[in-house]
ROTORBA-444776 format. One record per residue: y, x, z of N, C-alpha, C in turn; residue in one letter. Coordinates in steps of 0.05 Angstrom, whole numbers, always signed. Example, Ala and Ser with C-alpha at 12.3 -4.5 7.8 and 13.67 -1.06 7.14 Angstrom:
<rs>
+--------+--------+--------+--------+--------+--------+--------+--------+--------+------+
|   n.c2 |   n.c1 |   n.c3 |  ca.c2 |  ca.c1 |  ca.c3 |   c.c2 |   c.c1 |   c.c3 | lolo |
+--------+--------+--------+--------+--------+--------+--------+--------+--------+------+
|   -114 |   +264 |   +156 |    -90 |   +246 |   +156 |    -66 |   +264 |   +156 |    A |
|    -45 |   +257 |   +142 |    -21 |   +273 |   +143 |     +1 |   +258 |   +157 |    S |
+--------+--------+--------+--------+--------+--------+--------+--------+--------+------+
</rs>
This chain:
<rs>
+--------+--------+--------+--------+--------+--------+--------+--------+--------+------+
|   n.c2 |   n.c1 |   n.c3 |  ca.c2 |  ca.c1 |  ca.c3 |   c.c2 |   c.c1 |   c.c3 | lolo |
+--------+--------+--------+--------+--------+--------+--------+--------+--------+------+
|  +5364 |   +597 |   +791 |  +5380 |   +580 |   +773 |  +5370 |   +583 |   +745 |    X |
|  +5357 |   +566 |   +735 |  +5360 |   +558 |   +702 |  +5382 |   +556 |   +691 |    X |
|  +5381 |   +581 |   +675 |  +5398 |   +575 |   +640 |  +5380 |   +565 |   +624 |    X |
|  +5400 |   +546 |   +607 |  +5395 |   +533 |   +578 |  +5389 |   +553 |   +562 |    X |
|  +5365 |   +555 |   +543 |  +5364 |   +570 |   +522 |  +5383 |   +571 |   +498 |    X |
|  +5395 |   +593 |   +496 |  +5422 |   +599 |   +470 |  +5410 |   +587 |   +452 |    X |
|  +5423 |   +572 |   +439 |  +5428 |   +557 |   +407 |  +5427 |   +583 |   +386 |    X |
|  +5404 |   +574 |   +368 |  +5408 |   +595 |   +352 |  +5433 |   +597 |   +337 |    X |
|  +5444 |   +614 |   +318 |  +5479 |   +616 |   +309 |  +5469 |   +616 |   +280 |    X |
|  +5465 |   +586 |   +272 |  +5457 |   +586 |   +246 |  +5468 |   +598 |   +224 |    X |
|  +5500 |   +597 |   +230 |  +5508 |   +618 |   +207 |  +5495 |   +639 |   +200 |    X |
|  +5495 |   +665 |   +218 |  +5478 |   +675 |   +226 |  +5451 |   +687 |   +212 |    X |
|  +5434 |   +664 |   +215 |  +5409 |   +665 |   +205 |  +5413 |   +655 |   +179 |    X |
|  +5429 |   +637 |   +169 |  +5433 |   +637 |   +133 |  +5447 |   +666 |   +124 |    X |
|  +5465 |   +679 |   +135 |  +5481 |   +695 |   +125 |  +5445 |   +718 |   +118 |    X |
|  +5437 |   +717 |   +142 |  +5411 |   +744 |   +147 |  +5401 |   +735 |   +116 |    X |
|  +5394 |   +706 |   +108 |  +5377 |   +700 |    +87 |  +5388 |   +711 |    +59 |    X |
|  +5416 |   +703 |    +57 |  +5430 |   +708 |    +45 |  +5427 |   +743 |    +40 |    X |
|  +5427 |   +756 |    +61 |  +5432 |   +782 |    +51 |  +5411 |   +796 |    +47 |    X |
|  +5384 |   +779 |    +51 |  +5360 |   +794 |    +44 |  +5349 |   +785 |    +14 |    X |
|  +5375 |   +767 |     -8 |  +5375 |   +760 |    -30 |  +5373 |   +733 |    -38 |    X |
|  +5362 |   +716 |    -22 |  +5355 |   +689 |    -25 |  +5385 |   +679 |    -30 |    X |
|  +5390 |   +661 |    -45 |  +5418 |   +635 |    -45 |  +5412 |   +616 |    -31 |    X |
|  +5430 |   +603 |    -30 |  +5432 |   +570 |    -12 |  +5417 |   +558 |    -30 |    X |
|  +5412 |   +554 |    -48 |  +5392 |   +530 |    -62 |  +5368 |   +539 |    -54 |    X |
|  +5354 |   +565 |    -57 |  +5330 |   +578 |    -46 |  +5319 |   +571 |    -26 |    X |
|  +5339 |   +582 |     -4 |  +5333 |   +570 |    +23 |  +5335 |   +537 |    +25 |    X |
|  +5358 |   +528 |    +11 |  +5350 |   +493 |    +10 |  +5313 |   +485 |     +7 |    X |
|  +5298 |   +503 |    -14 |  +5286 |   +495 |    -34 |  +5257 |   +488 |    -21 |    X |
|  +5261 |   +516 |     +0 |  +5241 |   +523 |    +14 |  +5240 |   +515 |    +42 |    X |
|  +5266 |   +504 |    +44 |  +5269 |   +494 |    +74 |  +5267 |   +463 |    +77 |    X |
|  +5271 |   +455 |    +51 |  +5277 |   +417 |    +48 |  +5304 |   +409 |    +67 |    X |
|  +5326 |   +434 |    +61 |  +5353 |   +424 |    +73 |  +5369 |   +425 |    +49 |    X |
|  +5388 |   +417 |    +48 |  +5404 |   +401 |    +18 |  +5426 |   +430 |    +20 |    X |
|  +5433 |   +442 |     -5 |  +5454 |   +470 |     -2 |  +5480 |   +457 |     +7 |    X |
|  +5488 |   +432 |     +7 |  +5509 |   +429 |    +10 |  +5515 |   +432 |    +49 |    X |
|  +5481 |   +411 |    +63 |  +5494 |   +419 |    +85 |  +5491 |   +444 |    +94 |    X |
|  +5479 |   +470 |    +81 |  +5461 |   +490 |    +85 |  +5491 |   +500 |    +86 |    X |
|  +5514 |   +500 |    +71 |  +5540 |   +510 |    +66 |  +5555 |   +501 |    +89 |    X |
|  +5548 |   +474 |    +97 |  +5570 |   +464 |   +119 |  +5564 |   +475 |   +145 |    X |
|  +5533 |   +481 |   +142 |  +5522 |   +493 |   +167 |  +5537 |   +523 |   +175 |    X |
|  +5527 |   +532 |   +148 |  +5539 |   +556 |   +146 |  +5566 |   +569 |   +154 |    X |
|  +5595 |   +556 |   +154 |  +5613 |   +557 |   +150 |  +5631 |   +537 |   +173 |    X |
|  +5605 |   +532 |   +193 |  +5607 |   +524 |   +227 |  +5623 |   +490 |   +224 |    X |
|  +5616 |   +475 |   +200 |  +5630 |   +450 |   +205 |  +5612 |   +430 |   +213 |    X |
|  +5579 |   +443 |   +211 |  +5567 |   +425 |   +225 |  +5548 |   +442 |   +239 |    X |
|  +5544 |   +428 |   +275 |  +5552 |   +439 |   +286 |  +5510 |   +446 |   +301 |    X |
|  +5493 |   +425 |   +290 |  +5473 |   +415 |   +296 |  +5449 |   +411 |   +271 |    X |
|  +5432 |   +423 |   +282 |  +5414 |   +407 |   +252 |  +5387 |   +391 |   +271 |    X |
|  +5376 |   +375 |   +255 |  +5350 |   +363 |   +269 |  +5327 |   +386 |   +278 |    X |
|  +5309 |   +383 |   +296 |  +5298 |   +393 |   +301 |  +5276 |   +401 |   +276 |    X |
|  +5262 |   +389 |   +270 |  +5239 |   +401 |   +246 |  +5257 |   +417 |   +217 |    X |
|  +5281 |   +414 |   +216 |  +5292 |   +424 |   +189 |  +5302 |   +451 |   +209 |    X |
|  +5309 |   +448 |   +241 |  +5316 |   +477 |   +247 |  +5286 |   +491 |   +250 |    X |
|  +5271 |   +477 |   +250 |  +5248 |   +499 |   +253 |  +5237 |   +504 |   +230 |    X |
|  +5241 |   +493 |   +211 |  +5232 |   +503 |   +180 |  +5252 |   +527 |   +165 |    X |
|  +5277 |   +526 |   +183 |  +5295 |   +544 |   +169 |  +5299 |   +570 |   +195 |    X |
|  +5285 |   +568 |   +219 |  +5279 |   +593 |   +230 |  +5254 |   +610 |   +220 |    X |
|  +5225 |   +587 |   +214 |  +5215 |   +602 |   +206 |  +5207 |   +618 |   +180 |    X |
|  +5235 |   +610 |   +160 |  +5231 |   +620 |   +143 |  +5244 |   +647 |   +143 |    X |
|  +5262 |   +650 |   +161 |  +5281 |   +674 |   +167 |  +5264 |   +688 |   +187 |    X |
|  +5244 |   +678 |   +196 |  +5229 |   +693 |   +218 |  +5202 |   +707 |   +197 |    X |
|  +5197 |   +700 |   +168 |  +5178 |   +712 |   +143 |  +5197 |   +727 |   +138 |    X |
|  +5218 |   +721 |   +130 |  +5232 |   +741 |   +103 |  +5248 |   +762 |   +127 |    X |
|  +5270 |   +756 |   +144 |  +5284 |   +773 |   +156 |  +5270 |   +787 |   +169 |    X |
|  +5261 |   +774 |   +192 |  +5240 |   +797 |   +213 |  +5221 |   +807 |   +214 |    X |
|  +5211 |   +791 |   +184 |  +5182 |   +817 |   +182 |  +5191 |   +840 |   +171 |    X |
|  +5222 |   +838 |   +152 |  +5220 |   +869 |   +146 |  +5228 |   +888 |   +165 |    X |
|  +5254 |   +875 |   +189 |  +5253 |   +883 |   +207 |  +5235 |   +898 |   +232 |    X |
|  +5211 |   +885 |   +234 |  +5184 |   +888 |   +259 |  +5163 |   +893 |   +238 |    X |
|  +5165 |   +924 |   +224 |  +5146 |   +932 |   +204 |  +5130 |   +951 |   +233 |    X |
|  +5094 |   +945 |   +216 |  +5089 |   +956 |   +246 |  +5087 |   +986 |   +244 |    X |
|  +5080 |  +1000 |   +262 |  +5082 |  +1029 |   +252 |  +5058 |  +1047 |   +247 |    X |
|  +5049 |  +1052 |   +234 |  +5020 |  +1076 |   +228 |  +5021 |  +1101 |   +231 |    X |
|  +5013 |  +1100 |   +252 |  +5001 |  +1121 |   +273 |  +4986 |  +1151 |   +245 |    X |
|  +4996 |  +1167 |   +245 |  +4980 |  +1194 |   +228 |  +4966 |  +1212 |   +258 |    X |
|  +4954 |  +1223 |   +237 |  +4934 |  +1248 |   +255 |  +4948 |  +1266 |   +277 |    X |
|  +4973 |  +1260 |   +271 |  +4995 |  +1285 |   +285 |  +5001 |  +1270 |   +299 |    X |
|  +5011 |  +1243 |   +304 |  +5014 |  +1230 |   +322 |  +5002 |  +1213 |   +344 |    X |
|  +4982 |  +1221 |   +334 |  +4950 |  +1204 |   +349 |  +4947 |  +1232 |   +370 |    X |
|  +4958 |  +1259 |   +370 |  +4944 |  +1283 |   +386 |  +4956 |  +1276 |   +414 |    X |
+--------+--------+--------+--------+--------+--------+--------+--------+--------+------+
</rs>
């Protein structure tokens, strides 16, 4: 049986933006989504975004949030034995 792939939880991924310092105009700025619906998104009154503005505003949370998250790790002499 196929499941549907989960909906990302855009709040969510603005709040992550948000707390890694960026504002809603920022992420507007860099995403080409307007702060106002970036707020409505945010705050679950709208419920859907188009496809190319959700993928411009995952992958901006996929640069800033998860790369600091998936830092890779360097291996020292002591850990290489």
């Amino acid at each position: 049986m196929n499941t549907p792939p989960k909906r990302p939880s855009w709040s969510k991924i603005i709040d992550a933006l948000m707390r890694s310092g960026l504002r809603q105009h920022q992420i507007g700025a860099k995403t080409g989504i307007s702060q106002p619906f970036l707020s409505n998104l945010r705050r679950g009154h709208r419920a859907s975004i188009e496809f190319d503005a959700g993928l411009r505003l995952y992958s901006l949370y996929a640069s800033t949030v998860l790369r600091k998250e998936l830092r890779p790790v360097v291996l020292t002499k002591a850990a290489k034995k």
